[in-house]
MDAnalysis code that builds the backbone (N, CA, C; Angstrom):
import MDAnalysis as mda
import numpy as np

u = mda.Universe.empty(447, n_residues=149, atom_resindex=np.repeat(np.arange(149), 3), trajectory=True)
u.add_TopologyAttr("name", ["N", "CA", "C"] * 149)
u.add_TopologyAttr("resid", np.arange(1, 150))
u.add_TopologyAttr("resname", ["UNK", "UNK", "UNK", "UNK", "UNK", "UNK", "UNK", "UNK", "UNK", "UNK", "UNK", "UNK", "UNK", "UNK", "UNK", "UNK", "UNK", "UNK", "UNK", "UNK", "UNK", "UNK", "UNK", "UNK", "UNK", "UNK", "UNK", "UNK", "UNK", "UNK", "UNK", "UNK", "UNK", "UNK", "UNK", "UNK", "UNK", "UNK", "UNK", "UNK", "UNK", "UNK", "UNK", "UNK", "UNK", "UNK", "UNK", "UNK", "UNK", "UNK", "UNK", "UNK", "UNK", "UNK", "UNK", "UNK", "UNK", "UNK", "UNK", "UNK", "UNK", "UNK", "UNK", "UNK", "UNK", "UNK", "UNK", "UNK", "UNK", "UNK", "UNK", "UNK", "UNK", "UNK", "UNK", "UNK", "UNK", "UNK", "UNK", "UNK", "UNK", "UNK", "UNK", "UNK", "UNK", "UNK", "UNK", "UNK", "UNK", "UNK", "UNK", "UNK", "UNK", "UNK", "UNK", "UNK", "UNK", "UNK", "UNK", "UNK", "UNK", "UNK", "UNK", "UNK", "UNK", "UNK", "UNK", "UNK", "UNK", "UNK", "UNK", "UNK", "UNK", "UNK", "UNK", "UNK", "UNK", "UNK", "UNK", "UNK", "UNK", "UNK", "UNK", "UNK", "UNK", "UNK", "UNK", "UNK", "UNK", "UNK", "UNK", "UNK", "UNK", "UNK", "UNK", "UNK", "UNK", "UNK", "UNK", "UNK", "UNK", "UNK", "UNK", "UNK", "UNK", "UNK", "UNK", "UNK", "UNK"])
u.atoms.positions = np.array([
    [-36.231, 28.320, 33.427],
    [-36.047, 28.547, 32.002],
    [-37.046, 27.715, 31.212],
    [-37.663, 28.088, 30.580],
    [-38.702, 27.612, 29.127],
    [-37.789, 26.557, 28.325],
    [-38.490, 25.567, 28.423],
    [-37.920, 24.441, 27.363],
    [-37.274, 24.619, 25.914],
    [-38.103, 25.681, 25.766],
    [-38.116, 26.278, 23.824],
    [-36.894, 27.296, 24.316],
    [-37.047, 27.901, 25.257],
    [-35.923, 29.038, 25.275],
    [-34.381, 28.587, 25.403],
    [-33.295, 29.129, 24.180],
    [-32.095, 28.546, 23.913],
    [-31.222, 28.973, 25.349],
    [-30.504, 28.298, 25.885],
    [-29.260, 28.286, 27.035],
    [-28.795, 29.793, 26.325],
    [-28.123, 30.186, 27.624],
    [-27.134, 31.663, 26.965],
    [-26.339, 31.237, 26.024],
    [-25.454, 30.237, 27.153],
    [-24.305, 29.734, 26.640],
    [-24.261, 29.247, 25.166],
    [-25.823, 28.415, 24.785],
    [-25.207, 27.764, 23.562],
    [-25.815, 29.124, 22.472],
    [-26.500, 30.083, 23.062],
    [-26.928, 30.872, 21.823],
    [-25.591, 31.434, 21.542],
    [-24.516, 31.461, 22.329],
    [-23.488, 32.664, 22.483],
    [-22.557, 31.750, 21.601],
    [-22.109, 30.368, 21.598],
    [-21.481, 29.817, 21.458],
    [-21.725, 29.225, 19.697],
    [-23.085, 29.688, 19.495],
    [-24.030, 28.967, 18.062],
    [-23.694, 30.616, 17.551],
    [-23.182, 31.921, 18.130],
    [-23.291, 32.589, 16.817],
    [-22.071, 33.111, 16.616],
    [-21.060, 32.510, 17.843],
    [-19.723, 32.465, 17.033],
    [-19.307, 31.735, 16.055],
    [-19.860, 30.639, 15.741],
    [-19.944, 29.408, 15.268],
    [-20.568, 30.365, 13.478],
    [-21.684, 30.761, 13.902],
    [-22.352, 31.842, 12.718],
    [-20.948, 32.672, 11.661],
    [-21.113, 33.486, 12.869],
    [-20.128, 34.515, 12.692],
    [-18.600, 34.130, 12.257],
    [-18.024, 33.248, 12.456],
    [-16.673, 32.339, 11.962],
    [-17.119, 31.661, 10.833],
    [-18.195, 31.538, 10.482],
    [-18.333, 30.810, 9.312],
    [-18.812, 31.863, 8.078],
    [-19.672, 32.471, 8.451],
    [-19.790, 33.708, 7.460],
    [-18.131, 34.169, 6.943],
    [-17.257, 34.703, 8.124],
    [-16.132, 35.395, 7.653],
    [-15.517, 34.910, 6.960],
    [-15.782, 33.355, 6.916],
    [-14.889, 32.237, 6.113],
    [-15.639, 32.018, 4.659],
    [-16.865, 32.536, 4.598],
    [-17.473, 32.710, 3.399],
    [-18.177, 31.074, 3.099],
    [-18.187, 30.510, 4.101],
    [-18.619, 29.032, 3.984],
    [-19.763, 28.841, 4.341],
    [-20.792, 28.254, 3.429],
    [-21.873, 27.943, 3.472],
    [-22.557, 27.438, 4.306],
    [-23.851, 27.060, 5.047],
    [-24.631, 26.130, 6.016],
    [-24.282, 24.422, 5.255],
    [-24.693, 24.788, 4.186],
    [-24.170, 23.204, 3.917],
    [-22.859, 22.427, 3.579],
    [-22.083, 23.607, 3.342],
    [-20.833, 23.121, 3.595],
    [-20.437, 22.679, 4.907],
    [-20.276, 23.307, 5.789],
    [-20.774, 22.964, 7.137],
    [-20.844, 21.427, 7.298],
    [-22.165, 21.842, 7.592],
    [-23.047, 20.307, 7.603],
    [-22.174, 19.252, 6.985],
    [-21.983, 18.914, 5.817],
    [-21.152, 18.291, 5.163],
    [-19.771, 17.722, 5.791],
    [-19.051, 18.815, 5.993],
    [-17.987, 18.933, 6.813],
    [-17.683, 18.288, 7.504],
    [-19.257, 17.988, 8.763],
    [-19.215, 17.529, 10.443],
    [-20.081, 16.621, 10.677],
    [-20.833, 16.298, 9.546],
    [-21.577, 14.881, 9.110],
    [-22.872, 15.212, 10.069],
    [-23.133, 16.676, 9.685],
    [-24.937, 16.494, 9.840],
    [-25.634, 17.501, 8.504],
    [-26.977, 17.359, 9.065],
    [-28.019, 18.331, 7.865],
    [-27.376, 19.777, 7.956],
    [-27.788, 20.318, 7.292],
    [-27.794, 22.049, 7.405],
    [-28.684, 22.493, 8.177],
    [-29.896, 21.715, 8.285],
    [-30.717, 22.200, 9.383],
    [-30.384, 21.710, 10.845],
    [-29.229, 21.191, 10.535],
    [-28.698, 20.953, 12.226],
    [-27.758, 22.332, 12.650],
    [-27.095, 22.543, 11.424],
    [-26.254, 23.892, 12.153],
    [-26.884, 24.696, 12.056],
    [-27.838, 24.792, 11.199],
    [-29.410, 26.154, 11.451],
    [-29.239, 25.841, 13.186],
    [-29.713, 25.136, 14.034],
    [-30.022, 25.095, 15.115],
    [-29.199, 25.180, 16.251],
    [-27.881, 25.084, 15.889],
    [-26.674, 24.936, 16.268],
    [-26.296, 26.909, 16.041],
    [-26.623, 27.128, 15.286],
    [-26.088, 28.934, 15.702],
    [-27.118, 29.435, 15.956],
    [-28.601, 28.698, 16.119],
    [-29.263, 29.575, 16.998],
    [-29.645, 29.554, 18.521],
    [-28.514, 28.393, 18.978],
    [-28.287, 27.979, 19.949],
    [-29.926, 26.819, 20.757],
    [-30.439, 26.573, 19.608],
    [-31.354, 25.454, 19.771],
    [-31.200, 24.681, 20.374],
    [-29.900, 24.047, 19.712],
    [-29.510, 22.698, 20.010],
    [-27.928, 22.678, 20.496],
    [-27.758, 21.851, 21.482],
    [-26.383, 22.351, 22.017],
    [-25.396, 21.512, 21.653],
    [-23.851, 22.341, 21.163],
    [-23.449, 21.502, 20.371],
    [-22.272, 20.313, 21.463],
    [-22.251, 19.310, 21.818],
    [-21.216, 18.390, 21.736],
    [-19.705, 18.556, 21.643],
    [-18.856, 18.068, 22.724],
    [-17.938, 18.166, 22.748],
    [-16.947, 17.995, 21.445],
    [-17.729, 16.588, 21.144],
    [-16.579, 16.444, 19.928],
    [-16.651, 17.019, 18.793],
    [-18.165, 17.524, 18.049],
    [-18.742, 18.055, 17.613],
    [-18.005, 19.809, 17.391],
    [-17.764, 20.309, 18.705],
    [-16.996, 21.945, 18.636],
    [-15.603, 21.354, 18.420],
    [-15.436, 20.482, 18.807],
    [-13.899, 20.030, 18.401],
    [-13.844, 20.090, 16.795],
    [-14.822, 19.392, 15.994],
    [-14.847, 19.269, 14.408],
    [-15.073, 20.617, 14.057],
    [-15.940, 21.438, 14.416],
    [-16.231, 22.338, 13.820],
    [-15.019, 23.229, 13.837],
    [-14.325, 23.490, 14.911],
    [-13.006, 23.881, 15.353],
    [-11.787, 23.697, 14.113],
    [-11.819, 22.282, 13.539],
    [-10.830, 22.544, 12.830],
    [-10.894, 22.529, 11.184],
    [-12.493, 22.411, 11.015],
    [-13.211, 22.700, 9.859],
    [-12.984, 24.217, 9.499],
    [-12.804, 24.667, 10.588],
    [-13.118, 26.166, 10.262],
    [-11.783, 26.671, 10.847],
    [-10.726, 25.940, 11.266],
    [-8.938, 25.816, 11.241],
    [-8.980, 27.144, 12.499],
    [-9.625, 26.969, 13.848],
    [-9.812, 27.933, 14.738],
    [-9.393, 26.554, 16.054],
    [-9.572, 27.118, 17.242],
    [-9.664, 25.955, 18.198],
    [-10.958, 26.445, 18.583],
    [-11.474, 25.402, 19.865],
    [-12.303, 25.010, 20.045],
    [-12.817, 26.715, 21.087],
    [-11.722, 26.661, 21.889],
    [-11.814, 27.909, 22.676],
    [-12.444, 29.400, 21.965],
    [-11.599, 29.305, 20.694],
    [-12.608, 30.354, 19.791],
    [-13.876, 30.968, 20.455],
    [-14.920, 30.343, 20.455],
    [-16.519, 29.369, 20.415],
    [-16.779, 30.433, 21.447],
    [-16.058, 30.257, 22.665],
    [-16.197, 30.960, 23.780],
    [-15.310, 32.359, 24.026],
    [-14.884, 33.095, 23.155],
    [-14.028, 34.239, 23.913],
    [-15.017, 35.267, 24.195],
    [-14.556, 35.683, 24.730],
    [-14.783, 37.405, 25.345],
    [-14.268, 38.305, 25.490],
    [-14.534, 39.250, 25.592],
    [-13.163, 40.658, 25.881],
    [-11.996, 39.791, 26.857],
    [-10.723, 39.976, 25.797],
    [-9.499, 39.457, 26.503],
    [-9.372, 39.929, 28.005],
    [-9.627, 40.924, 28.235],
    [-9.138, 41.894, 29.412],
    [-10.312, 40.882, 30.986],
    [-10.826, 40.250, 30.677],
    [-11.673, 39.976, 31.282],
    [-11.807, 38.563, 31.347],
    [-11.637, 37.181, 32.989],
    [-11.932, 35.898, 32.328],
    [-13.162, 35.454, 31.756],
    [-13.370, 34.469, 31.464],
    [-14.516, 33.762, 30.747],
    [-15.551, 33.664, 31.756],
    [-16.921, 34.082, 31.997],
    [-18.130, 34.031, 32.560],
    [-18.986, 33.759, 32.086],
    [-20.506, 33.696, 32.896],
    [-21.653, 33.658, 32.454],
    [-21.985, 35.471, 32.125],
    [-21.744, 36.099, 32.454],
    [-22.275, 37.929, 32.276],
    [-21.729, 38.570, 31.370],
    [-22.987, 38.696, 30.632],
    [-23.138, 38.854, 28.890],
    [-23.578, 38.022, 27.985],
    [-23.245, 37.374, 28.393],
    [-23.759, 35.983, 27.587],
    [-25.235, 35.897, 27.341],
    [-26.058, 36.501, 28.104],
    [-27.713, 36.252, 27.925],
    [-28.284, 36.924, 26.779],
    [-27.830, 37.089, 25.181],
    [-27.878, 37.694, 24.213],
    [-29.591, 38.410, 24.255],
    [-30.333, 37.072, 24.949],
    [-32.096, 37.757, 24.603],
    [-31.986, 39.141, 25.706],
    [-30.648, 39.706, 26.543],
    [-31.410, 40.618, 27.803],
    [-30.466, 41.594, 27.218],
    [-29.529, 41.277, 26.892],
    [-28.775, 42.353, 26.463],
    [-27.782, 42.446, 24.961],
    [-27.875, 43.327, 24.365],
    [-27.397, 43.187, 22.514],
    [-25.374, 43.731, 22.576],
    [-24.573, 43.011, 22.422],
    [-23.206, 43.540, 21.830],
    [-23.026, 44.218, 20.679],
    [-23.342, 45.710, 20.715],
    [-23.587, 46.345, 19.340],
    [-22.086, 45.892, 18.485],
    [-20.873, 45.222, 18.949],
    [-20.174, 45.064, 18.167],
    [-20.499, 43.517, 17.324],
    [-21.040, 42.569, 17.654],
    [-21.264, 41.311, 17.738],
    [-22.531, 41.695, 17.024],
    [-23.635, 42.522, 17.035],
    [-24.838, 42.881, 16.022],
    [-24.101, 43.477, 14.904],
    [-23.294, 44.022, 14.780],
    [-22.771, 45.207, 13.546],
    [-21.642, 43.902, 12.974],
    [-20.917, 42.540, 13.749],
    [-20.731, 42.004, 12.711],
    [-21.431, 40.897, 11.860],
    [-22.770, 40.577, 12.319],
    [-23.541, 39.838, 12.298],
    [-24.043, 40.604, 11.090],
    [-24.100, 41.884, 11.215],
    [-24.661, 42.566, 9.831],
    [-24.235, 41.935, 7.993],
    [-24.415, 42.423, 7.247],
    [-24.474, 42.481, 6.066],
    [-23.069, 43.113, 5.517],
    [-23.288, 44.263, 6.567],
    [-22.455, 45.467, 6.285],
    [-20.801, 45.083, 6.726],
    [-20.943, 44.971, 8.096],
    [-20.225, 44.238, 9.388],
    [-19.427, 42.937, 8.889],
    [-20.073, 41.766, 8.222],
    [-19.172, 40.942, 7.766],
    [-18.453, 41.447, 6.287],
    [-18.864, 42.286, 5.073],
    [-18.515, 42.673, 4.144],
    [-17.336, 43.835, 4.776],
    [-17.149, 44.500, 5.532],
    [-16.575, 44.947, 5.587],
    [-15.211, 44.737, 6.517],
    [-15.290, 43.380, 7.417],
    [-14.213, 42.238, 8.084],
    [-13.576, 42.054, 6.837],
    [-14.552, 41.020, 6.188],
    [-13.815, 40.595, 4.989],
    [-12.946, 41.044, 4.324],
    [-13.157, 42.466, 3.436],
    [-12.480, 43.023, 2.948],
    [-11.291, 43.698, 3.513],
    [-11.124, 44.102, 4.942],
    [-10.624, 44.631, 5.975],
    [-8.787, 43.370, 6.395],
    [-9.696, 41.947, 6.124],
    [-8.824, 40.973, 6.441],
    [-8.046, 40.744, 5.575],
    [-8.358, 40.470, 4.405],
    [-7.261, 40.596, 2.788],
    [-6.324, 41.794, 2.890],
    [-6.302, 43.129, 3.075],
    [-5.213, 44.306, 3.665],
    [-4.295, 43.556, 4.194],
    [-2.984, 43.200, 3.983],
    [-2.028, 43.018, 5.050],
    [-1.613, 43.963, 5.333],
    [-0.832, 44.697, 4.760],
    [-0.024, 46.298, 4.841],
    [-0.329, 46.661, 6.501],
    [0.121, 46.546, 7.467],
    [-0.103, 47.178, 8.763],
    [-0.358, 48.455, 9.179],
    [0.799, 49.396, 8.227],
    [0.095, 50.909, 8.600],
    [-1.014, 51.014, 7.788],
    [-1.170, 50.653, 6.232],
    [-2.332, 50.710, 6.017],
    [-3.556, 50.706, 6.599],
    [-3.558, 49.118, 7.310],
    [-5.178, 48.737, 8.296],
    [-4.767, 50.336, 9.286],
    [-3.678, 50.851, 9.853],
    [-3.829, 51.850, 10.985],
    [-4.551, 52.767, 10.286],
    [-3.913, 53.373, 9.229],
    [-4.741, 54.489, 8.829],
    [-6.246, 54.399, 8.660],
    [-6.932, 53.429, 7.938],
    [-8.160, 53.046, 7.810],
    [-8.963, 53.036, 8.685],
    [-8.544, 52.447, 10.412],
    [-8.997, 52.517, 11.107],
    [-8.896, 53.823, 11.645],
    [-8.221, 54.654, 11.655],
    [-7.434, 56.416, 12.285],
    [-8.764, 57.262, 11.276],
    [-8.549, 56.744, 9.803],
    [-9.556, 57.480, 9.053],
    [-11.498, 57.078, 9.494],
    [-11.542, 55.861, 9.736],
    [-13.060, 55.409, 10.098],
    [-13.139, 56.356, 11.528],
    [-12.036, 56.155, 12.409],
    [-12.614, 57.118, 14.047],
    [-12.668, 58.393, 13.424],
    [-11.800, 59.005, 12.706],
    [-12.201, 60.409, 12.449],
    [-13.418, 60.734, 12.074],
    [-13.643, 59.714, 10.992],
    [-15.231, 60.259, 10.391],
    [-16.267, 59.987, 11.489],
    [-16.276, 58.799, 12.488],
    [-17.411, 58.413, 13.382],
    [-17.420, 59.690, 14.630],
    [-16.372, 60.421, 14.506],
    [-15.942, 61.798, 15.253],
    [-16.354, 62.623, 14.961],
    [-16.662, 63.112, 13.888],
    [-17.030, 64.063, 12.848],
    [-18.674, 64.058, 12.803],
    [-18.886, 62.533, 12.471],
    [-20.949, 62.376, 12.288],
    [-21.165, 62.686, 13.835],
    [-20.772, 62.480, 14.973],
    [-20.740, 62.485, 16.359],
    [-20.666, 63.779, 16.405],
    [-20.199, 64.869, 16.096],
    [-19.961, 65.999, 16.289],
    [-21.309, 66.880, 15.648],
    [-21.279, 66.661, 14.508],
    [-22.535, 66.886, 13.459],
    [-23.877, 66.949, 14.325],
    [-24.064, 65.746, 14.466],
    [-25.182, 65.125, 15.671],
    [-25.455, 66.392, 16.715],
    [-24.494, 66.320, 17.035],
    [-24.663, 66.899, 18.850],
    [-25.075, 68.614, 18.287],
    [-24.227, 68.630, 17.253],
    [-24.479, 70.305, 16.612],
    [-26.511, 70.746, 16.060],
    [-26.609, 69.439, 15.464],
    [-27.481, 69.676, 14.779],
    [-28.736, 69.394, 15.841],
    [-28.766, 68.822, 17.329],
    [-29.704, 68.853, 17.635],
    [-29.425, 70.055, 18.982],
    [-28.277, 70.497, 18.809],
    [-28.218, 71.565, 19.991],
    [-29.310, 72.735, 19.177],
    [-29.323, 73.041, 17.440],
    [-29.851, 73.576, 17.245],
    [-31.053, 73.483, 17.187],
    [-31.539, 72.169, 17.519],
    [-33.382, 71.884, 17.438],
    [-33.521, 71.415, 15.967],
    [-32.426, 71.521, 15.020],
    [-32.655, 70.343, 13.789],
    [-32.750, 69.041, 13.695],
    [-33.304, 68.716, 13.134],
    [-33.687, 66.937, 13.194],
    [-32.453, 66.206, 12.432],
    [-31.651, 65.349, 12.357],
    [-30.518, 64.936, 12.001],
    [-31.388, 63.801, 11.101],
    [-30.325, 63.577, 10.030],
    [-30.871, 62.789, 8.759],
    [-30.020, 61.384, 8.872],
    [-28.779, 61.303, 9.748],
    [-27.756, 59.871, 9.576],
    [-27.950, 59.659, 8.783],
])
């Protein structure tokens, strides 16, 4: 491994760290502040630069009122490994789409809903439509039309 090149582990572990803090709407320097370093330390810290410290995921852990384990999950169905984790070889289109713009704006808003059947329907209504553009798709290039998404 290349000196410059970030560990799996801590890139994987630096953009949950990202990604939990975005949803929380909390700043890099709040952060920082928080856990008594720069902002350009957790810059480096979710890009898995720099690897973060035991006690360190412990603070960040309850800064951000999660445990430490957070940091590391994976598909429940499955224990904790190294495979997947190598973000530069392979992309989690769910983990890119919440990393998005779109992806965290739409967690967000998604998380304020309590209503339970509500979130069902929303989600029942989003598969229908991703069913529907999916269907569209397959129609429009069976005919040799170029699809616009």
């Amino acid at each position: 491994m290349n000196a410059k090149t970030p560990n799996a582990i801590d890139s994987y572990v630096g953009s949950q760290v990202r990604v939990r803090r975005q949803l929380l709407g909390m700043s890099q320097e709040r952060l920082a502040e928080q856990i008594g370093v720069t902002f350009q330390q957790v810059q480096k810290y979710e890009k898995g630069m720099n690897r973060i410290g035991a006690s360190r995921l412990q603070r960040i852990a309850e800064v951000m009122n999660t445990t430490p384990s957070f940091f590391f999950q994976q598909d429940p169905s499955e224990p904790l490994s190294l495979a997947g984790l190598d973000l530069t070889v392979t992309t989690d289109p769910v983990a890119e789409f919440l990393n998005s713009k779109e992806g965290l704006a739409l967690n967000k808003a998604f998380i304020k809903i309590t209503d339970v059947q509500l979130r069902e329907k929303i989600v029942a209504l989003v598969k229908a439509m991703a069913q529907t553009q999916t269907q569209t798709q397959a129609a429009l290039e069976k005919s040799g039309t170029p699809s616009s998404q």
